[in-house]
C-alpha positions as CSV (number, residue, x, y, z in Angstrom):
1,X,103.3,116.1,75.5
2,X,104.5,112.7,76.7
3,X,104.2,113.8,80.8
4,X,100.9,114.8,79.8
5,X,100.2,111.4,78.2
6,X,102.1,109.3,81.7
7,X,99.7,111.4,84.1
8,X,96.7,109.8,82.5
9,X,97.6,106.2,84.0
10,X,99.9,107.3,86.7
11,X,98.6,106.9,90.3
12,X,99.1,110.5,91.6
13,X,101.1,112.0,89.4
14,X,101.1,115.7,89.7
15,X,100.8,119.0,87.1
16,X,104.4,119.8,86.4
17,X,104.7,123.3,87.9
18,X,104.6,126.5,85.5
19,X,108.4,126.8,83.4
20,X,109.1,123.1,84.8
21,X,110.6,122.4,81.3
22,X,111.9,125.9,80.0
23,X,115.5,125.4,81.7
24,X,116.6,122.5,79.3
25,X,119.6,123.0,77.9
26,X,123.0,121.6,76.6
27,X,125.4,123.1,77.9
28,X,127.6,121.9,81.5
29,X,126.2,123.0,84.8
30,X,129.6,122.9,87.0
31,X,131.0,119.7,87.6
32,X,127.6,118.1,86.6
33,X,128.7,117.6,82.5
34,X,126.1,118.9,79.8
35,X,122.8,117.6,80.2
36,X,122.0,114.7,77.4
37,X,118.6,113.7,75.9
38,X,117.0,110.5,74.6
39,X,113.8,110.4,72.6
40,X,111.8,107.6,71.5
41,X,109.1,107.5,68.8
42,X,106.6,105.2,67.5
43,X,106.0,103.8,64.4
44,X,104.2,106.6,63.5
45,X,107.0,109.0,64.3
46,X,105.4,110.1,66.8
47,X,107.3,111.2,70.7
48,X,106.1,108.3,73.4
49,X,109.2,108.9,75.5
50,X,112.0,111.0,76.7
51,X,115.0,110.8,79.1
52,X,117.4,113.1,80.3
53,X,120.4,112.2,81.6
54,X,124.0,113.5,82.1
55,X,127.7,112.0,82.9
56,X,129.1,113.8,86.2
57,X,132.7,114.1,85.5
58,X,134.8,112.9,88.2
59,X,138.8,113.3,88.8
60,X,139.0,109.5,91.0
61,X,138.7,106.4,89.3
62,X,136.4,105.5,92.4
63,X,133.6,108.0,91.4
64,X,134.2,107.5,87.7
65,X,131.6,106.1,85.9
66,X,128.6,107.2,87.4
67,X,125.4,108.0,84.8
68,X,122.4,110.3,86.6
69,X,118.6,110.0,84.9
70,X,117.1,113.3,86.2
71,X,113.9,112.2,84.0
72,X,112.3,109.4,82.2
73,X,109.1,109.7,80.6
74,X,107.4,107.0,78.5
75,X,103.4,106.4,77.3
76,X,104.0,102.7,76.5
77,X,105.9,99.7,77.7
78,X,108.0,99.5,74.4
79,X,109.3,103.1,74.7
80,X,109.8,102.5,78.5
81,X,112.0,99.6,78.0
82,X,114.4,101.2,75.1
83,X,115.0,104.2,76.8
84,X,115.9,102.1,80.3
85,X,118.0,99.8,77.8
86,X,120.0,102.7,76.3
87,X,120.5,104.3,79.6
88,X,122.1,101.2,81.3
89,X,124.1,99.7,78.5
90,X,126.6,102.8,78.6
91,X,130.1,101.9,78.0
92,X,132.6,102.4,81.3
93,X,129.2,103.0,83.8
94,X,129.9,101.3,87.0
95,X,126.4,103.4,88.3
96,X,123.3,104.8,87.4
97,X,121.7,107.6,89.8
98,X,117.7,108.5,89.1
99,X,116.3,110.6,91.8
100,X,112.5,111.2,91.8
101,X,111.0,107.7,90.5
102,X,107.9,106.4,91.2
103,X,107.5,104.3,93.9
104,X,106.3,101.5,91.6
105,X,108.8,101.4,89.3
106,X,109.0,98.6,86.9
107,X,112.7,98.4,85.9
108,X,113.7,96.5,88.9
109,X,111.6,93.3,86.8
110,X,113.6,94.3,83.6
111,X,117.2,93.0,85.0
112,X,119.0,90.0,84.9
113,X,119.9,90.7,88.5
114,X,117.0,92.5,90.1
115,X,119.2,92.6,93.6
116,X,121.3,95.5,92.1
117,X,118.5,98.0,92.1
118,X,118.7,99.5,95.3
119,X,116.0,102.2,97.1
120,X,118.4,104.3,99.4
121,X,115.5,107.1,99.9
122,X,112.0,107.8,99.6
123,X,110.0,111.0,100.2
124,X,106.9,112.2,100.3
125,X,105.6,113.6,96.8
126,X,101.7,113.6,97.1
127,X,99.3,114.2,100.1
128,X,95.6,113.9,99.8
129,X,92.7,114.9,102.4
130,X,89.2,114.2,100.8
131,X,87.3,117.2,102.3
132,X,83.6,116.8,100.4
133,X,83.6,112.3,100.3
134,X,81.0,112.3,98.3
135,X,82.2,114.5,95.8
136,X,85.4,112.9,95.1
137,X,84.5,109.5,95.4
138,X,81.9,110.2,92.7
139,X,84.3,112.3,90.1
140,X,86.7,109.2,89.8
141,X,86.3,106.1,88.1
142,X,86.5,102.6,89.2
143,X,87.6,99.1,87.6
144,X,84.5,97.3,87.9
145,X,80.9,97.8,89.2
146,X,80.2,97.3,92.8
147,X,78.4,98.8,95.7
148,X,79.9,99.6,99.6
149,X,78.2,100.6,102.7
150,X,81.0,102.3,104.8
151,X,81.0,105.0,107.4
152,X,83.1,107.6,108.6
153,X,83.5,108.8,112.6
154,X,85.5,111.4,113.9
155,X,86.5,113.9,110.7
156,X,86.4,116.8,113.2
157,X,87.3,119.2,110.3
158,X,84.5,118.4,108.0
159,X,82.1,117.0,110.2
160,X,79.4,116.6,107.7
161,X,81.8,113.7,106.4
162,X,80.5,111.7,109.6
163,X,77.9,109.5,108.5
164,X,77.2,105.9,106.4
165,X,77.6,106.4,103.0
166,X,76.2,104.1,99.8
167,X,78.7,104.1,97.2
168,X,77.8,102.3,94.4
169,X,79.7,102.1,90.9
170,X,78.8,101.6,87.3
171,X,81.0,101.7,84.4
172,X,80.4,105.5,84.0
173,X,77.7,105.7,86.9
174,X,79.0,106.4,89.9
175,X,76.7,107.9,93.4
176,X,77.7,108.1,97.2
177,X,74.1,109.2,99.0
178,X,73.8,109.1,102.6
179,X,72.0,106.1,103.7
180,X,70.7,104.7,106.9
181,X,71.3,100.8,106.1
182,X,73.6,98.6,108.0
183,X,77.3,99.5,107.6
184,X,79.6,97.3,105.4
185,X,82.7,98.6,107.6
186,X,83.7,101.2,109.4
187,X,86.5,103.6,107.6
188,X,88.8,106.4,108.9
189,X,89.0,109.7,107.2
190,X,93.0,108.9,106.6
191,X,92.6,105.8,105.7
192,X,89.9,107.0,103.3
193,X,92.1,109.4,101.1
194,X,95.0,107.5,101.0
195,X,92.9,104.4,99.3
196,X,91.3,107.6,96.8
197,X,94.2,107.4,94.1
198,X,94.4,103.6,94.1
199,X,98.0,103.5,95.1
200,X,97.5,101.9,98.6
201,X,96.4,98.4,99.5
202,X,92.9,98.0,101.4
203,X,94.6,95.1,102.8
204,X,97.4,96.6,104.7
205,X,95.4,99.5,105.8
206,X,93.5,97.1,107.8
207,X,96.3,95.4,109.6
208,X,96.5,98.9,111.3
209,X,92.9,98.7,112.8
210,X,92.8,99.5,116.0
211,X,89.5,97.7,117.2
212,X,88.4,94.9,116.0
213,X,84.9,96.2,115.7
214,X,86.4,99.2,113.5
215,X,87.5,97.9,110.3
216,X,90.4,100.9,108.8
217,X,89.9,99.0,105.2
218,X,89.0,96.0,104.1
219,X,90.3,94.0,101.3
220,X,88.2,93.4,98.6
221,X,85.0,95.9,99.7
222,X,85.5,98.5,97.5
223,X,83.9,98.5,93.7
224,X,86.5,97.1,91.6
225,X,88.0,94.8,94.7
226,X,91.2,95.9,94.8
227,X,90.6,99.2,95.9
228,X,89.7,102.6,93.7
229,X,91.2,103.1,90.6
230,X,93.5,106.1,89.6
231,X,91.6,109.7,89.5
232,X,90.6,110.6,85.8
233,X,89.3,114.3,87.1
234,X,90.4,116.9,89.6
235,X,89.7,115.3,92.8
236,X,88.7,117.0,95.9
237,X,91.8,116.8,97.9
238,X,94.1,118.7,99.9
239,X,96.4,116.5,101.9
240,X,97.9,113.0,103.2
241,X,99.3,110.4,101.0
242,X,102.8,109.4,100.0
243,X,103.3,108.7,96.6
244,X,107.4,108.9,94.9
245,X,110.6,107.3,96.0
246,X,114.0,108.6,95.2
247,X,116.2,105.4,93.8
248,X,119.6,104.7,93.2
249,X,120.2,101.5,90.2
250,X,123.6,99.8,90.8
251,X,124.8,98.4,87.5
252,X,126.3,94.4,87.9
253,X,129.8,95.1,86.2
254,X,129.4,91.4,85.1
């Protein structure tokens, strides 16, 4: 399954929910027009991307022309670029709508005029709350080897998080072991989880230190240096982290 194949590399991306794909269908949903579907394969003949995408029908000229991606799915950069090329090379399509991107999103870099891509919402999609650190910083896996002395103060719901930690990293062999050496830097609980998936910068979580003797993150101390890498098994996690941004891709008529 091609989502199946994009949550292996995507930072946070969540288990689609039971039936998420058994409403598909053809036919026109109100006002909405039919819905339409794009699928890419490889040379193999082999799926490595899907889009679905429909044409709103509209009785002004002024909200004519309007083209809304309600998915895009691709394994590879090839398959990610054709579909976004299809999609935006529509005859008469003055807009194109795509709610529910990733906050990264690439396609801004794809166009001639990257100014015409426009964010004009983002919500929260993911929250993570590491309840058992070292447990979930041991069953991910980070970019490069490294070690990192850090402690945690004032998790007053899993108290047995407060304590120096040794985390050390590598390739496959990864352990976080209480220790009693010197801190590397001290680390906030929240601060701490949103770093786990890989998605956040060290570096700005520390402009938002607030003691200079309490370091929130710092840039370049966790194995890998640029902070850890996405999760490659369940993660021990409950809640805060923001992940997904809803988009809106204004087409240059020229």
């Amino acid at each position: 399954m091609v989502h199946a194949g994009v949550r292996a590399y995507r930072v946070g991306e969540l288990t689609p929910l039971a039936g998420r794909w058994d409403g598909l269908s053809d036919k026109a949903d109100g006002m909405n027009g039919p819905l339409r579907y794009l699928v890419h394969r490889d040379k193999r003949g082999d799926v490595d991307g899907i889009a679905n995408f429909r044409l709103p029908w509209s009785s002004t000229a002024d909200n004519a022309g309007t083209l809304v991606v309600e998915a895009l799915e691709a394994t590879n950069p090839i398959a990610y670029r054709a579909l976004w090329s299809v999609l935006t090379d529509f005859d008469l399509t003055k807009t194109i709508v795509a709610p529910g991107r990733p906050r990264d999103e690439p396609l801004r870099w794809m166009l001639t005029n990257p100014r015409a891509m426009r964010i004009t919402r983002q919500s929260d999609n993911l929250w993570a709350r590491l309840l058992d650190v070292p447990l979930a910083l041991t069953q991910r896996s980070y970019d490069t080897p490294g070690e990192l002395k850090f402690t945690i103060d004032g998790d007053r719901m899993c108290p047995a998080n407060n304590r120096t930690w040794h985390l050390q990293a590598d390739g496959a062999s990864v352990t976080c072991i209480p220790t009693n050496q010197v801190t590397d830097m001290t680390i906030t609980l929240p601060a701490l989880s949103s770093l786990y998936f890989g998605g956040m910068s060290a570096h700005d979580l520390r402009m938002r230190a607030t003691s200079p003797h309490t370091s929130t993150a710092r840039s370049g101390s966790w194995p890998g240096c640029s902070g850890p890498t996405p999760n490659r098994t369940t993660p021990s996690a409950s809640q805060p982290h923001a992940r997904h941004a809803v988009s809106l891709f204004e087409r240059n008529p020229c």
